[in-house]
Every structure is written in C-alpha cells, then in structure tokens.
N, C-alpha and C positions, 0 to 999 in steps of 0.2 A: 412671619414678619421680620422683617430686616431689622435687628438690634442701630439704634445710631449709634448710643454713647453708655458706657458701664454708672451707675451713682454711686459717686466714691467721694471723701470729704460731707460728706454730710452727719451730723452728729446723732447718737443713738439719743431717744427720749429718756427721760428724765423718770424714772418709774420702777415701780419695786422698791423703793430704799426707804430709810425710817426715819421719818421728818422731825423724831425728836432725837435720836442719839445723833443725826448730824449735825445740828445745833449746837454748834458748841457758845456762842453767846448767851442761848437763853440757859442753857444747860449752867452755866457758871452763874446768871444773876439768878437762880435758883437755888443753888449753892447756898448763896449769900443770904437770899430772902426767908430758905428752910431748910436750914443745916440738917445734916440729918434724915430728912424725908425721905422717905419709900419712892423709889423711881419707876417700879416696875407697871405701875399703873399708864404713865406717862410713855414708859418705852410701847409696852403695847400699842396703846391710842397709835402714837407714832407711827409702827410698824403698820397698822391697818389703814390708816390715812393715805400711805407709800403706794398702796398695792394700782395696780391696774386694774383690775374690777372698781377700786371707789375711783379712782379716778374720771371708769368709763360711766358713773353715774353724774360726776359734775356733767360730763360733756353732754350727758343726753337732758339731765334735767335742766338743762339749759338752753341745747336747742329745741327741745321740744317744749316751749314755753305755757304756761296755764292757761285755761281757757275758762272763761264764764258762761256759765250754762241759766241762764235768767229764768227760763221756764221749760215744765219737763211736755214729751210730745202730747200732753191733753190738753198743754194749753195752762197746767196751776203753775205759780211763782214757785221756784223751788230756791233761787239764789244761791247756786252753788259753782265751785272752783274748780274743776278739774284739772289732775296734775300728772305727767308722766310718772309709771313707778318709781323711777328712780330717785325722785322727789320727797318720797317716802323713807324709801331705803336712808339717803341722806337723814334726815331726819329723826328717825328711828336712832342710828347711830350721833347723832348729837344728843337726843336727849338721854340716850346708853351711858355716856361721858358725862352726864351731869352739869351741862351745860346751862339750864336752862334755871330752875329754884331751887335745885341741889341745895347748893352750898347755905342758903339759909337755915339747913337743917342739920349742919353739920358745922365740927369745931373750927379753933384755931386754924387759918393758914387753907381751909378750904378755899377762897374767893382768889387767892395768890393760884392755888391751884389751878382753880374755874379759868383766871388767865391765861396762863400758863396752854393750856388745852382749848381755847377758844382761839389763840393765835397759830394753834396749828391745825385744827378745822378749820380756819379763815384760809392757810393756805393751800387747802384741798378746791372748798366750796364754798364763798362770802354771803351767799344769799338767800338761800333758806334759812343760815340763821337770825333774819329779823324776827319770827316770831320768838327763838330761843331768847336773843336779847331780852323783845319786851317781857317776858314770862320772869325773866331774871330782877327787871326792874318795878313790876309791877308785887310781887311775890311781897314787900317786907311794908308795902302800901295798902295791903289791907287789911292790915291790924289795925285800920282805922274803922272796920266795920268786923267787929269779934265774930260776927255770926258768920258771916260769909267766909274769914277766914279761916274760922272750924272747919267749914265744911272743904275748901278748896283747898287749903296749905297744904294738904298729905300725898295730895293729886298733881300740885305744881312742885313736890320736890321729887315725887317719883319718876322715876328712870323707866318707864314704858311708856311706848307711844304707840297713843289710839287714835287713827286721826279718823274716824266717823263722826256722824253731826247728829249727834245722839244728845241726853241726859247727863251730866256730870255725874249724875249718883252711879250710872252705869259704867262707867268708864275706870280703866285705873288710872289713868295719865292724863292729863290736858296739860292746851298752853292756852297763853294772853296774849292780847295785844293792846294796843292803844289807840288814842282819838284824838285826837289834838286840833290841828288846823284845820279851817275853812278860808273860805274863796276870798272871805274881805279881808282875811286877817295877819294869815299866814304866819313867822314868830308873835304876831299882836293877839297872843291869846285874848287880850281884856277886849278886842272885840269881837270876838264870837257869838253867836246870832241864836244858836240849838238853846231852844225854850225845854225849861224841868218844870211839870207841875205836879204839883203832890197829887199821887191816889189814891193812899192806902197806909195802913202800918201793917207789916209783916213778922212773918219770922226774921227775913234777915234784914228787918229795921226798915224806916220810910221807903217807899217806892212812891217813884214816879214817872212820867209819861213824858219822853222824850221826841219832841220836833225840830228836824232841822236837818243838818248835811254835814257831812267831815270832806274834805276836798284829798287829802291824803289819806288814805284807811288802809295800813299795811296788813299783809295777812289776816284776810278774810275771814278765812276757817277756821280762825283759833274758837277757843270756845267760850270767850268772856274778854270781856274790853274793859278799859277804864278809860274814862270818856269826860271830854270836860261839856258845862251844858249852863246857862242861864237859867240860878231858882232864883225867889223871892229874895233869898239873901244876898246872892250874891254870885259871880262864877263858882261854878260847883264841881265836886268831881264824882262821876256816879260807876258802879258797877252794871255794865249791859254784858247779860249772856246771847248768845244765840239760839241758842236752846232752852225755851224757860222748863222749870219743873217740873212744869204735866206734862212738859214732852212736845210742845206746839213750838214752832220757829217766832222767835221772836219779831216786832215789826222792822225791821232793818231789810233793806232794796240795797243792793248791789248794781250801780248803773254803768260802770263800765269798770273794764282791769288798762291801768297807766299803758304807755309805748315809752319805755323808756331805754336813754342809752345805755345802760348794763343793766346789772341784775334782773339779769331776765330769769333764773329758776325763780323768784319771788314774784308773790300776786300784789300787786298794790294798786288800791281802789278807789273809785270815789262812791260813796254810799251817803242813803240817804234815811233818816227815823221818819216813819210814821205813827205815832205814838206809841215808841218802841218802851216797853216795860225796865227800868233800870232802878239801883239800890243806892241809894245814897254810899258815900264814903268819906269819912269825917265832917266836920259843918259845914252847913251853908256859909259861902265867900271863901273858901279856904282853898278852892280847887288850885290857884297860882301855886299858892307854897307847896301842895301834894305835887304838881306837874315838875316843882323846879327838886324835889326831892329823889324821883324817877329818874329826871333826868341827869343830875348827877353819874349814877347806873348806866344811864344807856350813851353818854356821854365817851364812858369809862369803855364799854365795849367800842366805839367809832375808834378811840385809840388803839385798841387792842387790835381791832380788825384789821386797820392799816399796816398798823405794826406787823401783822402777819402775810398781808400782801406783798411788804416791800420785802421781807424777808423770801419766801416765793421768788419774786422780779429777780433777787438777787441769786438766789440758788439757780435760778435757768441760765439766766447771763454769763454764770459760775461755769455751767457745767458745760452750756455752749460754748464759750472761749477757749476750756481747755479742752478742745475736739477737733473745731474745728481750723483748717492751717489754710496760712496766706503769706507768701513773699518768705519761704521759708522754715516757717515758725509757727507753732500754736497761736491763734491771737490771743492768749494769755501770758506769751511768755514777750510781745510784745511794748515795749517801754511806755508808749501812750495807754495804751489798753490799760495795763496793769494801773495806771493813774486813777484813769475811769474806775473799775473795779475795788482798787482800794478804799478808793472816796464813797461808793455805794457803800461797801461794807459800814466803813463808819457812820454814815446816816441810818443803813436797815439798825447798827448794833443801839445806837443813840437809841433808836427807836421805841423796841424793845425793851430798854432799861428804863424809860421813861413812863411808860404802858404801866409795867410789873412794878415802877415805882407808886404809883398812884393806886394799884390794885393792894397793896400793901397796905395803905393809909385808910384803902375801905374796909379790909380784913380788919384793921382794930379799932372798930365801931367807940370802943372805951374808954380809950387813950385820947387825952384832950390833944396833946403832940401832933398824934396822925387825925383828928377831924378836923386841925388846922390847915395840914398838908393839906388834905383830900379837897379843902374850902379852894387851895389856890394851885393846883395841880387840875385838877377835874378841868377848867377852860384852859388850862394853859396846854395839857396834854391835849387837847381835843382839838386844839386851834393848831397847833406848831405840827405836829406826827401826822395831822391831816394835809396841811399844806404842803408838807414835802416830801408824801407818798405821790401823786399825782407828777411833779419831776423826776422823782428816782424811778416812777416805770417807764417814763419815756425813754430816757436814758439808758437804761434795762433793756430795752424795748429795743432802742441802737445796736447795742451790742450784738444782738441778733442779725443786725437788716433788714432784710425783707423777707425772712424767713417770720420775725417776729412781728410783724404786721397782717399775718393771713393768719384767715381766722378756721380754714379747713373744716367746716363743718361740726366745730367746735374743738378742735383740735388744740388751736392756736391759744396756748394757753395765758401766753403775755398778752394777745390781743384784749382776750378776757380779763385778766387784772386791771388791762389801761383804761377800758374802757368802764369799770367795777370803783376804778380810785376815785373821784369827782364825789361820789355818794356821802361818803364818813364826812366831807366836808363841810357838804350843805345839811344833812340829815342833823337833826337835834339841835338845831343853829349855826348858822355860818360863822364867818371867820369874824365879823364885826361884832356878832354876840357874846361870842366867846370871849372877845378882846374885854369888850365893855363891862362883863362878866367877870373879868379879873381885878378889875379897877373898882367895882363896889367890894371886893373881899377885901381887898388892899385897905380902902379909903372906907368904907360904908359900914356902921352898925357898929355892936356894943366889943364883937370876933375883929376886929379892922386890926388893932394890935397886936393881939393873939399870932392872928395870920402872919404880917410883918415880921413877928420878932423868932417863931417857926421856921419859915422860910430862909432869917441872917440863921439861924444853929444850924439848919440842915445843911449850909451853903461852909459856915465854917468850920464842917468837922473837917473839911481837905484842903482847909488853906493851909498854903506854903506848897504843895505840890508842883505848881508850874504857875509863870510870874501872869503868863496871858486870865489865866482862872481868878486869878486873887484881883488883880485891876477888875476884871467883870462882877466879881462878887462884890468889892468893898465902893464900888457907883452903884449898885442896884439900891442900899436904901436911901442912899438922897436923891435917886431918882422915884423913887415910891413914894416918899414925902415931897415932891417937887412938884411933880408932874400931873398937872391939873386938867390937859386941853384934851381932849378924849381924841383928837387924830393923831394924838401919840402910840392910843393904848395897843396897837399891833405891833409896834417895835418893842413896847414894854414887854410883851405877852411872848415873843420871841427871844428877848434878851434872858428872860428869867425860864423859859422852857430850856437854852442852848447851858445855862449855868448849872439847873439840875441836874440835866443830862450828863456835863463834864463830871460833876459831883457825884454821880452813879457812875461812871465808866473808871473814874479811880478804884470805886469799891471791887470793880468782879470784872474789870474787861480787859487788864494787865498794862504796861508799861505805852508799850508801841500804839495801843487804841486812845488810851488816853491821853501823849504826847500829842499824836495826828489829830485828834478830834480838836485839844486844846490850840494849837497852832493854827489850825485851819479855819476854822468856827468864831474861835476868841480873840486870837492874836493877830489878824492879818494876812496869813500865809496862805490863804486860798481863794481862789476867782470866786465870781459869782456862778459859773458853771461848775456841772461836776467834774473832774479829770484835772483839776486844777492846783494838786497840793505840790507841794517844796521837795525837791529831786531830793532831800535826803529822808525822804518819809521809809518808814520801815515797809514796801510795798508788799512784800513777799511774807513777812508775817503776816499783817493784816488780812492777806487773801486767803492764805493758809488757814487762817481761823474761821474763815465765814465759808470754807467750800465745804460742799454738801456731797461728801463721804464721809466712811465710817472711818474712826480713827485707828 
C-alpha cells in the first residue's frame, strides 16, 4: 500500500506518570492541611493510578457498560448487574485506598487524607466510585441502629472487596448505597410514596415491610441501602440489605439500568420493593435530618470529584499544548494560549483548595470552629466547584480541538470528563438547593451566628493581603445580614465560595496564584470567559506549577 502522508505533530498520551507527585497544588495544600504526614502512601496511590494498565480499565469499564440480567435462563428473578472485569479491578483498588468507610475508623487527618486520594481516583475513573461515596456516607449513619452497626462497621471500613451477592456474615468487605428519590418527588423527599409497615422486632431492632419504588437507585449490587420510606410516624429512614440473613434475596425488582450521558462504568437503577424486609434507623419521622446528615458526605465527595476532574481537564490540555506546534511554536508557548492555560490552572487550583478546605472541617467532627465551617462550606463547595467544572472542560476540551472531542472507543479521555461534569451538579441537589441551603445556615436556627461569625475569622485571618480580597470580605456580612430575597442566594453562594478560595490560595498556592486569582475573580481584571486575565499576570509561573511532570 502506498504510504500518503508520515503522523507527525501529534502528541504522545498522557500515561505512565504519577498523578500525585505532579501535583504540585494539592501536594502544597496538603503541606498546609498535614504538616508532617507520611507521603509515601499517597505517592504510591498516585504512581498506580498513572500506569496504562488502570487506565486501560477506565476505558473498557466504560465502554463496556453494565448490563441487567432480570431473570436467569429457567425463567427465576435473579436481579442482577453484570459488569465488565475491569469494573471490579477498579473497585478492588478504590476500596484498597480506603476510599470508601476507612477513614471512620481511623484517626486525625484520615478524611483530609480520604480527599486527598479520591480526587486522584476521580481523575483516573469518576464512576464506579458512586458506591465508594455512598458507603463513605452512609458508614457513620448507623450508629443510629447499634446492632446493625456491630455487625456492618468492621466490613464497611475494610479495604477488601467482595463483590458477590452473598450473606454479609460471609463476606470481608462490603459497600452501601442509597435510596432517596422517586417519580413525584425528586429533591421533595417529604413526598415520597414507599410505605414501612412494622413486622416484627429483631435482632437488629424493628423491621419492617417496605412498598414502593426509588426512581434513581445507584449501584445496585452494593449489599445494603439506606432508604427513605413512609412509617406510621413519619418519613423514615430504614436499613434494606439485598441479601437477608438466611441467605434469600431480598424483595427489591431491579426494572431497568438509566441511558445516561456519562458515567457509564456506573449502574443506576430504577427499582422497585415488594415487601422488601428493611431495619429501621433512628425514629420514626427522623429520616429528613438522617438524609440531610449523609448528604452533607456525599455533597463533600461531588466537590472533590470535580475538583479531581478539572484537575485531569487540566493536566491533558497541559500536556497537549506543550507538544503540539502551530505557526511556529508549541501552542503553549503561544501568548493567547498561555491566557487560556493559566486561567484553568487557577480555577482547577481554587478548586482543589476549596474541596480539601471543607474535607478539613469534616475531619474535626469536635471542634465547634470547623462544624460551623463545614455548616456553610458543604453547599457552597458543592454548588460553586460544580458549576465551574463543566466550563473549564469545555474549555480544556478547546485546547485540544477536535482531537478532544473524539471519543475513540473510549480513548478520548476529555470527551469522557465533559461528558462526566454535569453529574456532581445535579447529583445530591442542584445548584438552587444548594444556594438556598446556604442561606438557612447563614439566616436559620439556633448555628445561624455561629456560622456567620466562623466564616468573618476564617475570611479575616488574610486580610490586608490584596485590596480586591479585603473589599469582597468586609461586604459579605452586611450582605449576609441584608440579603433576604432568595433569587440572590446563587450570587451569595458564589461570592462566599470565590472569598474562601482566595483565603485558602494565600495559605499554600504562593504569590503569583493568589495575585491572579484575587484580580481576576474579585477585582475586575477578568472577562467572563476563560483566557481573559490582565497581560501582566505571571502566566509562565502559574503554568509551570500546574503542569503535570515530575519536578
């Protein structure tokens, strides 16, 4: 065959290298957040996450999507998930890392850690780890039912995964998931439909007989839910295994697996109980406060995950620019380009520092300080880090071309992020909930001051640093005591996410991040698009610190 043309300019993949030592943002708010701490754990993780083998398992557990298997060839209900291996493998190695209840059983400065290692799994594979999430959230929710978590907590912080549909007694490992929404209700828990009727008292306390349907039911195959359901008192929140005790499947129908636009390695269901067997957890009526205590947690992961995507978006756009040459010149070495590129950096680095900020606030469950933080960071991180992952892939996405819009058989690993970002948004409530979610912590209950006066110390341990910071800091509380009309509370929720984040990027992300961010963010000095910052931005530091080689 007749050769036409040689492939030349086109850039090597991005592969083999160690997604925590080139970090050097998170690697410095880690610094900050645990002085001191052992790295070697984290370099690892990293180094494994890098390789081409885990890579080549995102690609397949993803295009090779799960399959629902409803009934086996005689005809019985079997309800099960089938998943390519690689599904497993993933898996396997998240709950290795302790991703998933770990850190509940371990000291100080574990959960900063759990961070820390879930934003660099996010940017291997975002989507097997829904059930890792839920397991992580559901873990410290039931010590509202002592007997079940005897028997379960030593299984949900262990680092083996079993994923057969067995017995819990047999098993060393299991995860959770959750139950939440239905058809009518969707964020309107209070009106969910799934009827609890008491049947029995147990060992592991009330059971009762659950009917009804969950319209979203992530990860199927985990081996225990926590599930909200209508008893006599009120919305409730119950434990349902899939496996009861004696070993028989519980009554839960699996009726179809989602079509959705990403996360396609994840199964997500719609299921339905037929008098499925389930344990109570905590009282009757109390299920709202358990769900809004979870989701705090899993809240706390949509940040992180993002945060690990945009980081990802960034390292590719990093490494394709400086490869590939147009009119001359690397398109990194480029004067627009480099605009684009720096401006990424500081929104992935903001990102990051805002994540690890709030995962600090959960790490000190004891400290009245950090469970104020955590009250008004948890929606503001979740609302702000998610809204502006979804722009910075696109963007990311640019930088490539049209090389980054093909998806090659799962190759196309931006296509994958872009189409992955949208989830963290809506997942755990959108952006309206979130908003309005900060304005009850601000304004609402006995914490409403607490909160406030938290948020002025956190904001004024760096004033005087830069004049745009200190204007943004000393409006936020008379607009927190002002601001009454609730189609405020998204600008609110943004003005006090972009103020943290300047206030963390003083602490660990040096001079030149914290000037560009302050300027560009607070002061005026940046468009509404990316590429937009003030010709005299330090472009060449900022890029230098987010590219993704080894120092």
């Amino acid at each position: 065959m007749v050769m036409t043309h040689e492939v030349t300019n086109q850039p090597r993949a991005l592969v083999d290298y160690n997604l925590y030592t080139t970090n050097r943002p998170l690697r410095d708010a880690l610094a900050w957040h645990l002085p001191g701490a052992d790295e070697s754990g984290r370099v690892a993780l990293g180094a494994q996450l890098g390789t081409a083998e885990m890579q080549a398992h995102a690609r397949l557990a993803n295009t090779h999507a799960p399959r629902l298997l409803s009934h086996d060839r005689f005809g019985h209900r079997i309800d099960r998930v089938e998943f390519h291996p690689s599904y497993h493998v993933l898996m396997a190695a998240a709950v290795g890392a302790g991703l998933h209840g770990t850190p509940w059983a371990r000291g100080a400065g574990a959960h900063v850690e759990r961070a820390a290692a879930f934003m660099l799994f996010t940017e291997l594979e975002p989507s097997i780890l829904c059930p890792i999430s839920m397991s992580y959230a559901v873990t410290p929710a039931l010590r509202a039912n002592a007997a079940v978590f005897a028997d379960w907590f030593g299984r949900l912080t262990s680092t083996a995964y079993d994923p057969r549909l067995v017995p819990f007694a047999e098993k060393p490992g299991v995860t959770m998931g959750m139950g939440m929404t239905e058809k009518q209700g969707g964020s309107d828990v209070r009106a969910n439909t799934t009827r609890a009727e008491f049947a029995e008292d147990s060992p592991w306390g009330p059971c009762y007989r659950l009917t009804g349907h969950k319209w979203f039911f992530s990860a199927p195959m985990c081996d225990a839910f926590l599930v909200l359901a209508q008893a006599a008192g009120g919305l409730s929140c119950f434990f349902l295994p899939r496996v009861l005790p004696d070993g028989t499947l519980n009554a839960l129908q699996i009726q179809r697996l989602k079509d959705k636009l990403g996360n396609h390695a994840n199964a997500s269901s719609e299921v339905e109980f037929h008098g499925a067997r389930a344990w109570r957890v905590g009282d009757e009526g109390r299920g709202v406060a358990q769900i809004l205590e979870m989701g705090t947690l899993t809240r706390l992961d949509c940040a992180l995950g993002t945060a690990g995507l945009m980081r990802q978006a960034l390292a590719l756009a990093l490494h394709h620019t400086a490869q590939r040459r147009a009119f001359g010149k690397t398109l990194i070495e480029q004067p627009l380009m480099k605009n684009v590129l720096a401006d990424l950096a500081l929104e992935s680095e903001a990102a990051t520092a805002l994540a690890l900020r709030l995962a600090r606030a959960i790490d000190r469950q004891d400290d009245p300080f950090e469970s104020a933080m955590r009250r008004v960071l948890t929606p503001v991180a979740k609302f702000w880090i998610c809204k502006r992952g979804a722009a910075l892939a696109q963007e990311a996405m640019e930088c490539l071309g049209g090389n980054g819009y093909v998806e090659e058989h799962g190759e196309g690993v931006m296509a994958r992020i872009y189409r992955e970002m949208p989830l963290n948004s809506i997942w755990e409530g959108a952006g309206n909930i979130m908003a309005l979610d900060l304005l009850r912590a601000l304004r609402g209950g006995g914490q409403a001051g607490s909160v406030a006066d938290a948020l002025a110390a956190e904001l004024d341990a760096v004033r005087g640093a830069h004049p745009a910071f200190d204007r943004c800091a000393a409006a936020l509380p008379g607009r927190i005591d002002g601001v009454v009309d609730e189609s405020e509370a998204r600008r609110l929720a943004q003005d006090v996410a972009l103020a943290v984040q300047a206030a963390q990027l003083r602490r660990h992300a040096g001079d030149a991040v914290f000037e560009a961010f302050c300027a560009s963010r607070l002061g005026g000095d940046g468009g509404l698009a990316f590429g937009t910052l003030p010709a005299g931005t330090a472009f060449d530091t900022i890029i230098a610190r987010a590219m993704p080689n080894e120092d």
